[in-house]
N, C-alpha and C positions, 0 to 999 in steps of 0.2 A: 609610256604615258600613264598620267596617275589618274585618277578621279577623283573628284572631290564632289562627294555626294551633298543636295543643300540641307542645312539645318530644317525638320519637320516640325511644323508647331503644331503639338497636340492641345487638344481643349480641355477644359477640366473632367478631371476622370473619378466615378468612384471610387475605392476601392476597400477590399478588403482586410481586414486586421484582426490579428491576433489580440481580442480584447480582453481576457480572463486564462491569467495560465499560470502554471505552479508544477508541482508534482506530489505524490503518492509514492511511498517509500516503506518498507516491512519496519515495523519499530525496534524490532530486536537485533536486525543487521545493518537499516539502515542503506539496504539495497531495495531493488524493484521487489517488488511484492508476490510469491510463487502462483503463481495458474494465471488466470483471467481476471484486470482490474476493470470495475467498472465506475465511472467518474460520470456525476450526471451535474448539469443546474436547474437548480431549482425555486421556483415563487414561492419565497414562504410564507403568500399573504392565502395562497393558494392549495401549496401544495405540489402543485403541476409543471412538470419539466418546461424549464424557460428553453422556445425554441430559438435554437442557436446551432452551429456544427460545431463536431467535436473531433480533436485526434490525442488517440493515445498514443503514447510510444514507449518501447520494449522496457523502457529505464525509469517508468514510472511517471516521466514527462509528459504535461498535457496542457492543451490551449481550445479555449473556445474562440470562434472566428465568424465576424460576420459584417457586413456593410455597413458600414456605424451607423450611416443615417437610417438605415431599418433595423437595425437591434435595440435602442432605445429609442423609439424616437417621440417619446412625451417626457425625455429628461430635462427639458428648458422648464417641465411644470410641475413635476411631479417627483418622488422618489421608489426607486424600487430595492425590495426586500430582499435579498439572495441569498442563497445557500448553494457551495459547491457539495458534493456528499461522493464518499469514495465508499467502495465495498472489494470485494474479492473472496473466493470460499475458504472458508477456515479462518479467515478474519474477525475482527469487530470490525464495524464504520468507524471512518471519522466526519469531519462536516465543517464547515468552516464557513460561519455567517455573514457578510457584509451589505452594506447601503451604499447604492448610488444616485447622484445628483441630490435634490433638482438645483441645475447651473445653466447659467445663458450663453449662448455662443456656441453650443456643443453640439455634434461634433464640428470643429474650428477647420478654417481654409491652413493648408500647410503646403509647403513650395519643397520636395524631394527631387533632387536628381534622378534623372532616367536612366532605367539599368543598359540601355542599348546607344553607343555613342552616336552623335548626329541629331538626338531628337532631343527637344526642348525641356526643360526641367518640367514635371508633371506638380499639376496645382491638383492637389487630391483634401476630401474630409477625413480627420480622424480625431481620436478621441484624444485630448491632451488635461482635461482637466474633467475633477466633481469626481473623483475618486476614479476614472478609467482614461485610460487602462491599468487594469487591476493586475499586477505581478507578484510573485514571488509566494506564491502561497502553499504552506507546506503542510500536508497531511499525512498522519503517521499511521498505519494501522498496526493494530496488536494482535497478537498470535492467537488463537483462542486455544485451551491449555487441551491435554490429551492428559488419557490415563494409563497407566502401567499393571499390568496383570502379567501372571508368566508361571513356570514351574521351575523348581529347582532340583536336580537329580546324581544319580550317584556318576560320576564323570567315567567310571570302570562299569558300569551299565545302567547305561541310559533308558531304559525302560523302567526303571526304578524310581521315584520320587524320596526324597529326604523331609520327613515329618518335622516337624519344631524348629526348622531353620528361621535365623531371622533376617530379615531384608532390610537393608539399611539406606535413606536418602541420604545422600551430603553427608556422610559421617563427620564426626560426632551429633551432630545437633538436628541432624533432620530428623522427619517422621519415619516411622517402622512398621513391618507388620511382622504374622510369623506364620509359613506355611503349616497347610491341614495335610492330613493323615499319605496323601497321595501326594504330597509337596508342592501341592500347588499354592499361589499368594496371589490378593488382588488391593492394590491401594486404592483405598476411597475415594481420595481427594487427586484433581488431576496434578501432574508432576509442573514446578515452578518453569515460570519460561524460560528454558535460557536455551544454548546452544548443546550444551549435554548435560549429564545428571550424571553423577557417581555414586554407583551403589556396593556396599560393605555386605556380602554374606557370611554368615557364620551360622553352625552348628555342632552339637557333641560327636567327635570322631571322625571329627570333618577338617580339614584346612580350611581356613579363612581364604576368602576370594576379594579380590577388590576390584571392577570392574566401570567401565566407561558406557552409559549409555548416551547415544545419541537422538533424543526422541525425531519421529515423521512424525510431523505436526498434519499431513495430508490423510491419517489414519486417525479417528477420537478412540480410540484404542492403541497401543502397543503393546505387544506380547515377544516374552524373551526367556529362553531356555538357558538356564546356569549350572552346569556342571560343578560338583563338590569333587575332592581328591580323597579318599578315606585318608586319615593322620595313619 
C-alpha cells in the first residue's frame, strides 16, 4: 500500500539570502590568498562594520547573509554607502565601494519552490532590485614586496665569503649590488613581485653562477647563501 501524504500549505516565510558576495583572490596567482583573509562591510558614512553575517571560504569566496527585511530596512527611503574591504598579512587591502537603493517595493514577495516535496511553493521576501543583491565582486590583493640580503662564499669552503662579487636581478637589466669584504650583499630596494627572481653572480676567479630564486613573501626578509666554484 502506498501513501500519499497531503500537500502542506506553508505561510509566508522569511528568509535568508546571500545579499553581497564576491571573492578575494592573491593578485599575482590569482588563487585564494596565503594565511587568514579578512573581509569585512562596511558604512562609509560611518566608518563602522555594517552588521550583517559573514562566511568566508578556503577559495577566497565570500557572502554576506541576512533577512532582507532586517538588513536594509530604510531602503524604500534612503541610500546606503558601502564598502566591502579585504585584508590578509603580508598583503595590501583592496575595497570595493558601492550604493544601495533608495527603491520602493524592496525587499519584493517572490514565489520559490520548496526544497522538500509535498509542501507548497514557499512565498518568501528578497531582494530583486536597487542594486541588491550585490554579486560578483572581485578583489585582488597585492603581495607586499620582501627584500633579499644573503652571503656569497667559496663553494670548496664555505666558511669563506667572496669580497667584490657582483649580484645580479633579472640579468641583463636589473639592479645590482656588490658584496663587502666578508661577502656578504644586501638589496635596498624590496625584489619585484613575481613568482621568482633570477639572480647572475659573478666575480674575479670565480665561475659565474646563474640561479633561480624563489622569494617567501610570508618572510619581509630573505636570506640566501650562494656558493662560487674557483675558475
Amino acid at each position: 500500500m502506498i501513501n500519499t501524504w497531503p500537500t502542506t500549505v506553508r505561510s509566508t516565510t522569511l528568509a535568508s539570502q546571500a545579499i553581497i558576495s564576491g571573492r578575494v583572490e592573491d593578485g599575482l596567482t590569482g588563487a585564494a590568498t596565503l594565511g587568514q583573509t579578512t573581509v569585512l562591510l562596511l558604512d562609509r558614512d560611518t566608518g563602522i562594520e555594517y552588521p550583517m553575517r559573514r562566511t568566508v571560504l578556503a577559495d577566497g569566496s565570500f557572502a554576506f547573509y541576512a533577512a532582507p527585511k532586517k538588513a536594509f530596512p530604510q531602503l524604500v527611503s534612503r541610500t546606503y554607502h558601502l564598502r566591502v574591504q579585504a585584508t590578509a598579512p603580508r598583503y595590501t587591502s583592496d575595497g570595493f565601494d558601492f550604493d544601495v537603493g533608495p527603491v520602493p517595493d524592496q525587499p519584493s514577495v517572490v514565489i520559490v519552490p520548496a526544497p522538500t516535496p509535498g509542501i507548497q511553493d514557499l512565498t518568501v521576501r528578497l531582494f530583486t532590485a536597487g542594486g541588491l543583491p550585490r554579486t560578483g565582486i572581485s578583489l585582488s590583493l597585492d603581495r607586499v614586496g620582501v627584500r633579499l640580503e644573503g652571503r656569497v662564499v667559496v663553494s670548496t669552503n664555505p666558511g669563506v665569503g667572496v669580497a667584490n662579487a657582483t649580484v645580479q636581478q633579472n640579468p641583463p637589466a636589473g639592479p645590482s649590488t656588490t658584496t663587502g669584504s666578508e661577502g656578504s650583499f644586501a638589496f635596498v630596494d624590496p625584489l619585484p613581485i613575481a613568482l621568482s627572481v633570477q639572480l647572475r653572480v659573478s666575480a674575479a676567479s670565480f665561475e659565474n653562477v646563474t640561479l633561480t630564486c624563489e622569494p617567501d613573501y610570508t618572510r619581509p626578509v630573505n636570506r640566501v647563501t650562494i656558493p662560487l666554484k674557483p675558475s
